[in-house]
N, C-alpha and C positions, 0 to 999 in steps of 0.2 A: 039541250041547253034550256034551264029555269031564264026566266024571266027575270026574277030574280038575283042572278048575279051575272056582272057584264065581264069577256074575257077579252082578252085585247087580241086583237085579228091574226097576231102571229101564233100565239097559242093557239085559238081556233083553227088552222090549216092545218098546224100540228094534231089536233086531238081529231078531225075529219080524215086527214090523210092515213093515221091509227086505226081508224073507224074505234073509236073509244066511247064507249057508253056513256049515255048522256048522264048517269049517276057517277061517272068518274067526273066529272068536268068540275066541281069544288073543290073535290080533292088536288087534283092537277094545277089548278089556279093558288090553291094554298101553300102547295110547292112552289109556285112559279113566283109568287110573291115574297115566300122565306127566303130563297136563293139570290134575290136580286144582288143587296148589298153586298152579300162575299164573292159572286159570281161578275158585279161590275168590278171591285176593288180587284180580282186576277186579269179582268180581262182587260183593265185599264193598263198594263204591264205590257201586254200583247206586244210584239212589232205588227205595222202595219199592215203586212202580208198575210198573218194571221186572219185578222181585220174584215179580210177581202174576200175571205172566204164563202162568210156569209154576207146576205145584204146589210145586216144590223145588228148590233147587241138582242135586240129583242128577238128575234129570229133565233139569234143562240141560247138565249133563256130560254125561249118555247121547248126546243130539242131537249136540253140540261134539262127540266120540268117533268119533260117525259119521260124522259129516260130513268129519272128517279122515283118513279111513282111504284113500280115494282120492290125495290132493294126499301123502301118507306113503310110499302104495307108488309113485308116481310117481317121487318123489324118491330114492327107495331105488333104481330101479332109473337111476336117470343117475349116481346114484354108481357104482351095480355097472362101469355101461357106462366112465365117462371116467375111472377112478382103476385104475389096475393100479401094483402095487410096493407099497411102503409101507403096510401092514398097519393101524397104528397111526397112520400120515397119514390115512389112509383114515377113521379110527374117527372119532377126532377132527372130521375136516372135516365127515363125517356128522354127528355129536352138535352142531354147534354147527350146521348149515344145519335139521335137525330140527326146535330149539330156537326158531329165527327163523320155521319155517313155524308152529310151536305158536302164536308170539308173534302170527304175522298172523291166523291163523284165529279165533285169540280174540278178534281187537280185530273181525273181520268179524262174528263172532257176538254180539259184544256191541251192537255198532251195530246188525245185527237184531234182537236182542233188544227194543231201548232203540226201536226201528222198528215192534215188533209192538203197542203201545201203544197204538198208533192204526190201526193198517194187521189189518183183521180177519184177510183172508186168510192174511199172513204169521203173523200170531196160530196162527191154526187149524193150518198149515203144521207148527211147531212142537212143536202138542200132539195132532197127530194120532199119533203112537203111543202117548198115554198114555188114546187113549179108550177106552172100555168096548166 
């Protein structure tokens, strides 16, 4: 972790518990930051069981963050690969294909989430970066 940018503690047990390269960690925060808004707006739907899962929203963001950091650079690099010319075609198609993998990864995590209720090991799955 750069000095340079501050991650907020749950993130951080997330990308330690990964053992995630310290050059991932911008990356990971820039996901972790995009996702807030559409990622609080589902999870404010939640029943509170859901809820209980984790200790916090933010504990669940860290997870969500993580878990997309793969399926983000994926995508990023079939943009690199099939789009040459158009600069701003490019930005654009990216921002909005981005957007759509946020939307699906949220609806996946949410259904686990809403799954770990009852399913221990997914439970455990989820909060095993946040244990002591």
């Amino acid at each position: 972790m750069t000095d340079a940018i501050q991650i907020p503690a749950e993130l951080q047990q997330v990308l330690s518990f990964m053992k995630a390269a310290p050059e991932q960690h911008e990356g990971v925060l820039t996901i972790y930051n995009a996702v807030e808004a559409p990622l609080r707006a589902e999870w404010d739907k939640l029943p509170t069981s859901a809820h209980k899962v984790v200790e916090s929203f933010q504990q669940f963001q860290a997870v969500v963050s993580y878990t997309l950091v793969g399926p983000c650079a994926e995508l990023l690099q079939m943009i690199e690969k099939t789009n040459e010319g158009d600069d701003k075609a490019d930005e654009q198609q990216a921002d909005a294909l981005m957007q759509q993998l946020f939307a699906q990864g949220i609806k996946m995590m949410i259904k686990d989430l809403k799954a770990a209720r009852r399913d221990m090991p997914l439970r455990n799955e989820l909060i095993a970066p946040f244990r002591g």
